[in-house]
N, C-alpha and C positions, 0 to 999 in steps of 0.2 A: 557375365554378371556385372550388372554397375549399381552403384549408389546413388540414392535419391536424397537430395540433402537440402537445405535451405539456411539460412545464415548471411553474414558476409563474404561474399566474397575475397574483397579485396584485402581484407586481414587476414584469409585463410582460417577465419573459424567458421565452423560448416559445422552443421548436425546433421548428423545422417541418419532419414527417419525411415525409411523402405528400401525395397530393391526395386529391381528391373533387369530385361534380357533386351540387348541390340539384337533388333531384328532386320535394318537397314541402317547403312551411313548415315539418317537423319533420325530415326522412330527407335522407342523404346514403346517396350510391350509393359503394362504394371498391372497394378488392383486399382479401379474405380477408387475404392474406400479410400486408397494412399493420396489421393487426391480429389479430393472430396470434405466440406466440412462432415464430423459424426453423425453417422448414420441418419445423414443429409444426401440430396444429390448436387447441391451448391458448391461447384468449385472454389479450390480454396483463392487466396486472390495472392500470397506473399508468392517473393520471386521464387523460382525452383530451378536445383543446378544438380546435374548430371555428373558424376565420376565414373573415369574408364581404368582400365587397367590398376585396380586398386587390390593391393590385398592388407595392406595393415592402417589402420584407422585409428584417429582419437579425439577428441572434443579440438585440439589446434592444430592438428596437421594430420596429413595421409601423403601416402605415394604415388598416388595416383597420378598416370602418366597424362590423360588428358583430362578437362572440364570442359562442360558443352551448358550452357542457358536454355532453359526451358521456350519455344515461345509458342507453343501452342501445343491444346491437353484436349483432349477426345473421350469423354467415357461412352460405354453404351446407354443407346436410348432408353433400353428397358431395364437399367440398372434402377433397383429398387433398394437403395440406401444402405441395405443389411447383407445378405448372400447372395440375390439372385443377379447373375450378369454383371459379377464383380467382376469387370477386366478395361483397362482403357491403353490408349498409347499416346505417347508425347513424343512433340516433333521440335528437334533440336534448334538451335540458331544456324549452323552448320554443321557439313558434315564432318564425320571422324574418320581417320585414315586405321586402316586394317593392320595391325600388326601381332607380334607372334604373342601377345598377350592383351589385346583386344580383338576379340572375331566375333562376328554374330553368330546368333543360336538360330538350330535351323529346325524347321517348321513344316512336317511331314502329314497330307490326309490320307499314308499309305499306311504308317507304324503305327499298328494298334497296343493299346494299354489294354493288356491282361490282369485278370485277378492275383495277386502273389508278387507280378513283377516288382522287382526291387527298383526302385527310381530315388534320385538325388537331390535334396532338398539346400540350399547353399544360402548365405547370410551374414551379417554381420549383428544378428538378432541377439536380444539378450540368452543367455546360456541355462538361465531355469525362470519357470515364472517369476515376474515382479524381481526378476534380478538384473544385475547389468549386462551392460552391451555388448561385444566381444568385441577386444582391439584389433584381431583379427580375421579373415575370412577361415567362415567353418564350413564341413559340410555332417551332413547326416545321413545313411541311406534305410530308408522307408516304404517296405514294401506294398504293392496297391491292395486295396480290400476293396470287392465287392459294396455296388450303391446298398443294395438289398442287405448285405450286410452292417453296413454305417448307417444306416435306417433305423435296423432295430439298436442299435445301438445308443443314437439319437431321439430315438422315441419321439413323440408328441414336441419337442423342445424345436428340431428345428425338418424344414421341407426336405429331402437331399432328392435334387432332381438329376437329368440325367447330361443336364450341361456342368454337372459337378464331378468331381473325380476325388476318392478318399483314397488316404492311405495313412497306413499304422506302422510305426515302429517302437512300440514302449517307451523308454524314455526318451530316445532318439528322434528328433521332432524338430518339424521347424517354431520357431516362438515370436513372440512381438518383436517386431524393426524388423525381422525376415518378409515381411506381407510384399506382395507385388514381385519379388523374387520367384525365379525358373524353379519349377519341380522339373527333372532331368531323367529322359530315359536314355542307357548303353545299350544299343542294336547289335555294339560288336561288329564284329569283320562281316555280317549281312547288310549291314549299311555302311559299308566301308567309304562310299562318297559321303556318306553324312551320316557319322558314329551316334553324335550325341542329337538329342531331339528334345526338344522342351513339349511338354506334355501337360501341364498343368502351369498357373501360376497362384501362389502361395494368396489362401483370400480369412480363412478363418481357422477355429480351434476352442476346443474347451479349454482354458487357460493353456499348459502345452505342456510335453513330457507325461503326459497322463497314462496312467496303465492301463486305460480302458476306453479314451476316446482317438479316436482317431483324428487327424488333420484336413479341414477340408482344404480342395483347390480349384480353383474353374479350368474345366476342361478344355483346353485350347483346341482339338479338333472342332469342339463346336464353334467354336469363333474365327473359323479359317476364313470364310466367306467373309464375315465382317473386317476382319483386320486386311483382306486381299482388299476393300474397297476404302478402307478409312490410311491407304497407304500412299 
C-alpha cells in the first residue's frame, strides 16, 4: 500500500490525495480518476510523489520510510473519464528496495473473486462521508457481491460492466482519499507462495458507508494483459 500525494517536497508538507499498490521496484498500479483532471481524461500536470512504508500520516509529516517522484503516468486508452477503464500505473524516478514493510502486491490470472468473498479494502481515506482523513492506515473487510447484483442495485444510475468488481460491507467501505488503493484478497495457506492478491482497485461509490450501495472497483484480472504490457 503507498500514498499518492502532491505538495512540497522539500518542506515535507505533502497531501496525500489516493492510494496505490507496488506492483514492481519502479510501477505503481492506481485509478485513471486519481490522476486525471474530473471526470476529464487530461492528465493532471502538478508534481506527484509516491510514499512507501507509511502507516501514520498528517498534513506535515509521515513516517514513511521511503519517497519516490512520479516521472511518468499511463492511464488506459479506453478510460472514459467517469467508471469505465478506471485503472492507470506510474513509473517512479527509481527504484524502491524491498523490505519487510515495503513488498509488492501480487497479481494472479489464476485466483478467481467469488460472490461472498470477503476481500480488504485499505486507506488513508476519510472515515465517513465528507468527513476527515484518517491520520492513520485503516483497513475494512468487504465482502464481493455479484455484478448482476450491484446492477439492480445501481439501477439506470450507472453501467456495472464486467471489467468491474462490486462489493458491500455496510458501513465498512472504502471512502474518498482511498481511490486508486488495493481491494485485497487472502487465498490463505492455498496461495501460500503468494497469500495476498490484489483484485480490484478502489475506483468509485455512492458517497461511502452506505447501507445499500455497494463499492465499486476495476477488476484487475481484466487488466492483466494490459498492465503485463504498459510495464
Amino acid at each position: 500500500m503507498v500514498s499518492l500525494a502532491t505538495g512540497d517536497e522539500e518542506s515535507g508538507n505533502l497531501a496525500s490525495f489516493c492510494g496505490g499498490a507496488l506492483i514492481t521496484p519502479t510501477k505503481i498500479l492506481t485509478a485513471a480518476h486519481c490522476i486525471t483532471e474530473e471526470k476529464t481524461e487530461t492528465l493532471i500536470t502538478h508534481d506527484l510523489h509516491v510514499r512507501f512504508g507509511m502507516h501514520t500520516i498528517s498534513k506535515t509529516s509521515s513516517d514513511a520510510q521511503e519517497k519516490r517522484n512520479v516521472v511518468e503516468m499511463k492511464i488506459h486508452e479506453q478510460y472514459d473519464g467517469k467508471l469505465e477503464n478506471d485503472i492507470a500505473i506510474l513509473t517512479l524516478e527509481s527504484p524502491v528496495e524491498y523490505t519487510d514493510t515495503i513488498q509488492p502486491i501480487c497479481l494472479s490470472p489464476t485466483c478467481l473473486v467469488t460472490d461472498g468473498m470477503e476481500t480488504i479494502g485499505m486507506g488513508w481515506g476519510h472515515t465517513k462521508y465528507e468527513g476527515k482523513a484518517s491520520e492513520y492506515l485503516r483497513h475494512a473487510v468487504i465482502p464481493v457481491v455479484s455484478n448482476e447484483e450491484c446492477q439492480a442495485i445501481y439501477g439506470k444510475k450507472d453501467n456495472i460492466i464486467d471489467t468491474m468488481l462490486c462489493a458491500y460491507g455496510g458501513e465498512q467501505d472504502t471512502c474518498q482519499g482511498d481511490s486508486g488503493g488495493p481491494l485485497v484478497a487472502d487465498y490463505g495457506e492455498s496461495m501460500s507462495e503468494c497469500r495476498f492478491v490484489q483484485v480490484g482497485v478502489v475506483s468509485y461509490g455512492q458517497e461511502c458507508g452506505q447501507t445499500k450501495y455497494p463499492g465499486i472497483y476495476s477488476r484487475v484480472n481484466s487488466y492483466l494483459d494490459w498492465i503485463a504490457e504498459n510495464m
